[in-house]
C-alpha positions in Angstrom: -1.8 68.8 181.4 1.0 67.3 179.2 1.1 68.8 175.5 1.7 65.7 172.6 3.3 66.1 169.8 1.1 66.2 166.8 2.2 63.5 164.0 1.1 63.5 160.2 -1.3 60.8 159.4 -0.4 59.7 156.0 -2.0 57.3 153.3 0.8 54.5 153.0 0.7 51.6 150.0 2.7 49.0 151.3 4.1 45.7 150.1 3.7 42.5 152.3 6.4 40.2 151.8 6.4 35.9 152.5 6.9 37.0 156.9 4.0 39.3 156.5 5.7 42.3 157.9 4.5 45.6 155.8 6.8 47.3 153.9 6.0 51.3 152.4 6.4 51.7 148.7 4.5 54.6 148.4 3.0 57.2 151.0 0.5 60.3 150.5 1.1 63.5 151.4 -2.0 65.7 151.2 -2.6 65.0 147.1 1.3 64.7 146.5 2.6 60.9 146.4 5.7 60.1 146.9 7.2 56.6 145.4 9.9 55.0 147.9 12.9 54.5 145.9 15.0 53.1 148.8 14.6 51.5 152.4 17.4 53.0 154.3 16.4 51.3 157.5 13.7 50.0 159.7 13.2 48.6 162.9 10.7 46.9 165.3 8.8 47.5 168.2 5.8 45.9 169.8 3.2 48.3 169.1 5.5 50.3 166.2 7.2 49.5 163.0 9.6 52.0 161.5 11.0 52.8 158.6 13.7 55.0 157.5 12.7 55.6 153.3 14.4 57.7 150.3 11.8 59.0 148.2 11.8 59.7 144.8 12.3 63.1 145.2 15.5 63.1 147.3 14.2 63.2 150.7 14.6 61.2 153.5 11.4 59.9 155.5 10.8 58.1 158.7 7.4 56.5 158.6 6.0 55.0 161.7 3.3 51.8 161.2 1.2 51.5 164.6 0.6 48.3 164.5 -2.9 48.0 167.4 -4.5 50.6 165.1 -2.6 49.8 161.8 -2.7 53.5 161.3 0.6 55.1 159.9 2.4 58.6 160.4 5.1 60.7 159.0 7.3 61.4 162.6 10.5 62.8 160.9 11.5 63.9 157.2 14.7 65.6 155.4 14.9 67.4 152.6 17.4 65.3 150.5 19.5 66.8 147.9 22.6 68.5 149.9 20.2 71.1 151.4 21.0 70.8 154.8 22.4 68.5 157.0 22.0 64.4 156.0 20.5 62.3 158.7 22.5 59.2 159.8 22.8 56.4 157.3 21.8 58.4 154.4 
């Protein structure tokens, strides 16, 4: 039997813009709520949208939108602030 990695379902407030495509501006983490301050990078596939945030505490984020369930999950985050090493692009 083949063992998945378990993501973080998270609460995500997002921003539709004129092409429709959701952007995060804010995403839930248990009852803390962190405000995205900047939208390093996203990109597209298929069945996933991600995006690559700065929250307003430092950190860096990668939030992934599945689009068939329109659920979202937190797959990757970085504690900002020069307390480790930076991912790319940050």
């Amino acid at each position: 039997m083949e063992a998945r990695a378990s993501l973080l379902r998270i609460h995500v407030e997002t921003y539709a813009g004129y092409r429709a495509d959701e952007s995060p501006r804010a995403f839930s983490l248990g009852t803390r709520r962190v405000v995205v301050e900047d939208e390093v990078d996203r990109w597209l596939d298929p069945e996933h949208r991600y995006f690559k945030v700065r929250g307003d505490d430092g950190d860096i984020y990668i939030l992934r939108h599945d689009v068939p369930s329109d659920g979202w999950e937190l797959i990757l985050f970085n504690a900002g602030g020069g307390r480790g090493p930076r991912l790319s692009s940050t």
